[in-house]
TORNUVO-463951 format. One line per field, with one value per residue (C-alpha): residue number from 1; residue in one letter; x negated, y, z. Coordinates in pm, 1 decimal, always signed. Layout:
% residues N
n = (NUM,...)
res = (A,...)
px = (X,...)
py = (Y,...)
pz = (Z,...)
This chain:
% residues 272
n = (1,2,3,4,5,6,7,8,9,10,11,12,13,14,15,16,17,18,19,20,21,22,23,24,25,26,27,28,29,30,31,32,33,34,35,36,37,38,39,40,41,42,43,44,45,46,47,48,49,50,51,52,53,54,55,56,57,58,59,60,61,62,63,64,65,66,67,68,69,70,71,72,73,74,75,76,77,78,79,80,81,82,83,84,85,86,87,88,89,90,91,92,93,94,95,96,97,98,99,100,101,102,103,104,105,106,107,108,109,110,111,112,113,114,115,116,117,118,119,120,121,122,123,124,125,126,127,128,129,130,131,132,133,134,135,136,137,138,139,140,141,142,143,144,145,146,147,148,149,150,151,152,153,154,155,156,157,158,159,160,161,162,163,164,165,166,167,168,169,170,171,172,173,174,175,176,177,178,179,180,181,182,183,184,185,186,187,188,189,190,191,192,193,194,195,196,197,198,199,200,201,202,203,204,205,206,207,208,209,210,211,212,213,214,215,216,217,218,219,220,221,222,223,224,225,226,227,228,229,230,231,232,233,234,235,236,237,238,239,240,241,242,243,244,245,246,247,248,249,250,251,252,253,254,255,256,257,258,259,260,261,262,263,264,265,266,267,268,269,270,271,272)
res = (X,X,X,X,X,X,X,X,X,X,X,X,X,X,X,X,X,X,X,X,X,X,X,X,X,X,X,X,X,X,X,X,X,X,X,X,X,X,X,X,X,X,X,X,X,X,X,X,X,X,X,X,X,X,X,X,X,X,X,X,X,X,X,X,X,X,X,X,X,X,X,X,X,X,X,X,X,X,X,X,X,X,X,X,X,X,X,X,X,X,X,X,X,X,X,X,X,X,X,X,X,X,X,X,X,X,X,X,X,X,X,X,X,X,X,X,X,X,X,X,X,X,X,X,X,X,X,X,X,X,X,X,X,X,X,X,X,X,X,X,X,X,X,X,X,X,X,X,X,X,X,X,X,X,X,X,X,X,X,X,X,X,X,X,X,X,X,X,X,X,X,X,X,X,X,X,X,X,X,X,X,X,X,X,X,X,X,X,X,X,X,X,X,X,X,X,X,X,X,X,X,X,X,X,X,X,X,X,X,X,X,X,X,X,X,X,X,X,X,X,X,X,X,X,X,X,X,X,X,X,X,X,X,X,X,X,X,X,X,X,X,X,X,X,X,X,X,X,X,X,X,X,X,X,X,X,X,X,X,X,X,X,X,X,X,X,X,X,X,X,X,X)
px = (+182.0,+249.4,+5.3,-305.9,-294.7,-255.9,-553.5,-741.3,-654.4,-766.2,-1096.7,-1165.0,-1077.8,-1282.6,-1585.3,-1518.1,-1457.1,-1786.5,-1924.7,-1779.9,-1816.8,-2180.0,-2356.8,-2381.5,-2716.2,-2706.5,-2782.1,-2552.1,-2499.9,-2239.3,-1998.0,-2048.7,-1995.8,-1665.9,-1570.1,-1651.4,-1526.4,-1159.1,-1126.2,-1273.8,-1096.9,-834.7,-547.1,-346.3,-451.6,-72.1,-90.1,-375.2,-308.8,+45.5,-202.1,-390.9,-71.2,+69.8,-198.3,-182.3,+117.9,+49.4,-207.6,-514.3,-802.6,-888.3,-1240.5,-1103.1,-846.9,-1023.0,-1191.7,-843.1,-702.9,-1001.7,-912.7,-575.2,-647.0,-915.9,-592.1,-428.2,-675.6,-713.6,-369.4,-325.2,-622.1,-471.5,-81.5,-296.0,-387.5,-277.8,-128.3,+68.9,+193.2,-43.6,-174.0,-421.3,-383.1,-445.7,-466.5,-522.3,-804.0,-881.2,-730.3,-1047.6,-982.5,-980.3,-1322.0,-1510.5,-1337.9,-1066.2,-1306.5,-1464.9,-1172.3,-1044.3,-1363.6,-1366.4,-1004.7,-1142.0,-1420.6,-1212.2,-916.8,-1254.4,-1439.5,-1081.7,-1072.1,-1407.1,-1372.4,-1104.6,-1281.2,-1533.9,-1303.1,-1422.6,-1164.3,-1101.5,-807.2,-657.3,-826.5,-686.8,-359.4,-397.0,-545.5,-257.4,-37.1,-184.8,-238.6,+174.2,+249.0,+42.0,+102.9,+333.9,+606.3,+515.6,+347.8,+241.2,+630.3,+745.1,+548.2,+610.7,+940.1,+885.9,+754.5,+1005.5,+1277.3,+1127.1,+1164.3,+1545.3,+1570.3,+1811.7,+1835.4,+2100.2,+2090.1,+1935.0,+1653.5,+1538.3,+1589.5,+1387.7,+1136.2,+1081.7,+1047.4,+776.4,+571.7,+554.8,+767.9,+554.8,+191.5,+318.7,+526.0,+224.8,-10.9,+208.1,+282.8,-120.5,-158.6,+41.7,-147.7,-458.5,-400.0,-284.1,+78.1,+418.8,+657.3,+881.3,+652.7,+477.2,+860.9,+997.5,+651.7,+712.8,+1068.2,+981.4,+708.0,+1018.8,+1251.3,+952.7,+853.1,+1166.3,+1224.3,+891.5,+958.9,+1301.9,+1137.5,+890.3,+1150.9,+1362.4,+982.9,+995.8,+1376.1,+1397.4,+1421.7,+1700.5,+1799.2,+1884.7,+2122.0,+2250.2,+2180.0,+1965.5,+2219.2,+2295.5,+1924.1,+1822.9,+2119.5,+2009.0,+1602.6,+1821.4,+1959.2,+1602.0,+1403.0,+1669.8,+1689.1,+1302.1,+1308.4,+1578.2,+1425.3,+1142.2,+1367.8,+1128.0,+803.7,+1024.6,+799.1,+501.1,+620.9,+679.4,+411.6,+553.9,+919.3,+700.7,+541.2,+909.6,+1035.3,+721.4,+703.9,+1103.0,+1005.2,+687.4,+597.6,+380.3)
py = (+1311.9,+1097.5,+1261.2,+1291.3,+938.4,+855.0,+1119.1,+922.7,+631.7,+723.7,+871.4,+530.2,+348.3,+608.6,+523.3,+175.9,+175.3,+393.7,+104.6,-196.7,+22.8,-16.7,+256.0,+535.7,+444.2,+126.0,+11.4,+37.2,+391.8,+508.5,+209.0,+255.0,+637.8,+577.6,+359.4,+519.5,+897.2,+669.7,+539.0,+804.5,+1057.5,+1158.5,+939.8,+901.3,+510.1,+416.0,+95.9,+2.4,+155.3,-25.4,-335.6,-234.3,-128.9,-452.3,-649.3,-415.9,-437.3,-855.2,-846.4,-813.7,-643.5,-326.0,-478.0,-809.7,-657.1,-366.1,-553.7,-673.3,-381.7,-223.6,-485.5,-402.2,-56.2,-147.0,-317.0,-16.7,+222.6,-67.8,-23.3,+384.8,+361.6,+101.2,+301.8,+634.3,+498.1,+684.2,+326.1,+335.2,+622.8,+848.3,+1060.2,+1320.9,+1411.1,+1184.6,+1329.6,+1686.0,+1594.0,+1455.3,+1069.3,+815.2,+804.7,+1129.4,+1232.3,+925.8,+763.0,+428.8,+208.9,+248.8,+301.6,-10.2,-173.7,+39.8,-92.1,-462.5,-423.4,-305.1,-589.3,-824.5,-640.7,-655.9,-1064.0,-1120.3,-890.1,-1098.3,-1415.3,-1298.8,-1338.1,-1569.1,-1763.0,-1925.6,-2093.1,-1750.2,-1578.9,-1866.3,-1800.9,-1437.1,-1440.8,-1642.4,-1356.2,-1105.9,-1250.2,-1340.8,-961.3,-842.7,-1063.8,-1073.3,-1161.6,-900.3,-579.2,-639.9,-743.1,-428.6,-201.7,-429.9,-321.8,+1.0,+21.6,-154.4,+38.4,+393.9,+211.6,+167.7,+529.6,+387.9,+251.4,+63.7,+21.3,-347.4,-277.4,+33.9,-162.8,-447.1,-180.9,-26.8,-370.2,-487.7,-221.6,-24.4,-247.8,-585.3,-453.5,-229.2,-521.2,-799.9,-547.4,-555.5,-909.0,-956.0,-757.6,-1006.8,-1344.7,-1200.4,-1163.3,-1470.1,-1384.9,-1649.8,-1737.3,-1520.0,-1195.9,-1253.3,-1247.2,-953.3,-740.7,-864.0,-740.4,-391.6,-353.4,-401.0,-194.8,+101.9,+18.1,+76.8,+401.5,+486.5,+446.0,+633.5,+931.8,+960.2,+899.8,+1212.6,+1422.5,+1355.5,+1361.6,+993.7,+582.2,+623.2,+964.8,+900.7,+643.6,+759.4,+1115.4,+1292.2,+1312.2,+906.1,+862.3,+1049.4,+826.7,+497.7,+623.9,+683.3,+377.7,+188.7,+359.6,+259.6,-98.5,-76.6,+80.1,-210.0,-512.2,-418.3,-504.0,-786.1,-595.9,-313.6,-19.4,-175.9,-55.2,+310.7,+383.9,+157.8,+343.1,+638.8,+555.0,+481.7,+851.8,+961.6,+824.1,+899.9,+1316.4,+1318.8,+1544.6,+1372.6)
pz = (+1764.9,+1447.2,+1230.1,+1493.7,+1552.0,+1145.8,+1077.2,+1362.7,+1205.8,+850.2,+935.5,+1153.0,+793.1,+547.4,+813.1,+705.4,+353.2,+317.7,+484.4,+222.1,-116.1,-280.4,-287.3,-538.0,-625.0,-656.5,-968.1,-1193.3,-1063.1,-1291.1,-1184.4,-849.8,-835.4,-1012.6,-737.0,-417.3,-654.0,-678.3,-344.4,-86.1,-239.0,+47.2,+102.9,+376.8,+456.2,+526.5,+470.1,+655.6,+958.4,+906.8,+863.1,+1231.3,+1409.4,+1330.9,+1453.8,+1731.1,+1875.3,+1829.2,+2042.9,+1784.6,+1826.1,+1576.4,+1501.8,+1384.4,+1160.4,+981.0,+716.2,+617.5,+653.4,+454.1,+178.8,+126.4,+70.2,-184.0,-389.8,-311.1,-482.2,-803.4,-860.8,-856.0,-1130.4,-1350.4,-1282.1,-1394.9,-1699.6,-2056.3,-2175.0,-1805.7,-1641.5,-1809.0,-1499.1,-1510.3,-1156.5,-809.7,-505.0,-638.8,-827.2,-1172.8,-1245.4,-1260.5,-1594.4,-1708.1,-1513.1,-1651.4,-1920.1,-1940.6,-1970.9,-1701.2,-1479.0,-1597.0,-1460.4,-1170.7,-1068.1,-1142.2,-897.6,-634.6,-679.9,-658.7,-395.6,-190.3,-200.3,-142.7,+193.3,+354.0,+184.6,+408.5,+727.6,+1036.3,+1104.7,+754.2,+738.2,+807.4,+534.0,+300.6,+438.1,+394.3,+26.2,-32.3,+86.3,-42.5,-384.8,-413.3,-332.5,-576.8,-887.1,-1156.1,-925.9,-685.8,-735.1,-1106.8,-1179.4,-1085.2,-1290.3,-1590.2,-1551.0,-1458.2,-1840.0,-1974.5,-1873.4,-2021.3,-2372.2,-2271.0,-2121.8,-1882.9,-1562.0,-1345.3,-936.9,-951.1,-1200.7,-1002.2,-654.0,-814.7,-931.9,-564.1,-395.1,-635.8,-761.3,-397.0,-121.5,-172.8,-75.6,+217.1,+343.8,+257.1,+478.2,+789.6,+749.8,+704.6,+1012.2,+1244.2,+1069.2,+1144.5,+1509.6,+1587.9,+1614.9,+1603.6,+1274.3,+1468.9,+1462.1,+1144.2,+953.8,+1145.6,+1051.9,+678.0,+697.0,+855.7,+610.7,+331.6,+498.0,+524.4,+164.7,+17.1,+203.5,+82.0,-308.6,-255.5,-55.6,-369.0,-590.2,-448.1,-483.5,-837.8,-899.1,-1096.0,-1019.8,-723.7,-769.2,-1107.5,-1008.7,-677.2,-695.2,-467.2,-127.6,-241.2,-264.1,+94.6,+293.2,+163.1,+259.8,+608.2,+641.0,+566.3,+813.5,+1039.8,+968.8,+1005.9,+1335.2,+1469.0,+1314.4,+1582.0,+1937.0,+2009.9,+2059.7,+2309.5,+2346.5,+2160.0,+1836.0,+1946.2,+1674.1,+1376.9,+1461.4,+1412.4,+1105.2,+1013.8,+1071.1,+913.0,+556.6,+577.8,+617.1,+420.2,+161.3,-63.1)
């Protein structure tokens, strides 16, 4: 049930995306075919649809919440390019196919990932109800900075030079580089409906909670960050105990949240 409604999800958030990106022939061509070849390129869309089901089940509407939720995955896809990069983590894979980079060069992925981070903030710029998107570009701008998501890849590089790691640095890692967008997307997903303190800081905490599990579940895929601290049975309880404390920080929503418990239990037994 889980994955038809997150494949129904996704294709409802490609349609949109292909809607936002330029396109490929627009002039300059060669920029724009870099960005729609980085973004439409098959992910799963978790964190927009966390970003819709959290308006959702706080009594948003879908139409008033995709563009945001379009946005966030437009920082999203900036930040695998940049993290791809040879002078980062040096990938020539994404999503089974080439890394921007390696099908059209750095320089332009570096541009390509610019455009997108720019392209994201002038979307929810865009929003009616300004004050919100203020609000919102706040948000979203403090998760993804160099105290948020920017932070944590810093020292993500800095502790290869060390070859070591230690509990705090890795959990620092994991809430930074991965936790603080997923968590910023569900909390952006409650502003933009409307919702109360109350229900805007439990989504934020939920989105933490699922964030965390999420960087330790792809952690125990490629057998480092918690694993090497914890080991890989240490590493799959405290990805346990996450999802859980996600799944009970919803209470006040009842059976509302049936599909963010899901989405819980989901990113907890995924693959990839």
């Amino acid at each position: 049930m889980i994955k038809t409604y997150l494949e129904k999800n996704r294709r409802l958030i490609d349609r949109e995306l292909d809607k936002y990106l330029p396109k490929k022939t627009a002039y300059p061509r060669i920029i724009h075919e870099v960005i729609r070849y980085s973004v439409l390129n098959g992910g799963k869309r978790i964190r927009p649809v966390l970003l819709l089901e959290s308006s959702r089940v706080c009594g948003g509407k879908v139409k008033d919440a995709l563009p945001l939720a379009c946005a966030v995955e437009l920082v999203h896809s900036y930040s695998l390019i940049h993290d791809d990069l040879p002078s980062m983590d040096n990938a020539a894979m994404r999503r089974g196919k080439p890394s921007c980079h390696v099908k059209y060069g750095e320089a332009l992925a570096i541009l390509a990932g610019d455009s997108l981070l720019t392209l994201a903030f002038n979307l929810i710029a865009k929003l009616k109800n300004k004050v919100k998107a203020g609000e919102i570009i706040f948000e979203i701008s403090k998760a993804i900075g160099s105290f948020g998501m920017i932070g944590g890849q810093v020292m993500d590089l800095e502790i290869r030079k060390e070859q070591k790691i230690d509990l705090h640095t890795v959990e620092y890692i994991n809430l930074h580089k991965t936790a603080s967008l997923i968590s910023a997307a569900a909390k952006a997903g409650a502003m933009i409906a409307g919702a109360s303190d109350k229900k805007i800081d439990t989504l934020e905490r939920y989105g933490k909670y699922i964030g965390l599990a999420f960087q330790i579940v792809d952690d125990i895929l490629d057998k480092d960050g918690y694993v090497e601290v914890l080991g890989p049975k240490g590493a799959c309880s405290e990805a346990k105990r996450l999802a859980e404390k996600a799944k009970d920080s919803l209470k006040i929503f009842g059976e509302k949240a049936d599909n963010l418990k899901e989405i819980a239990g989901y990113i907890l037994n995924r693959e990839r």
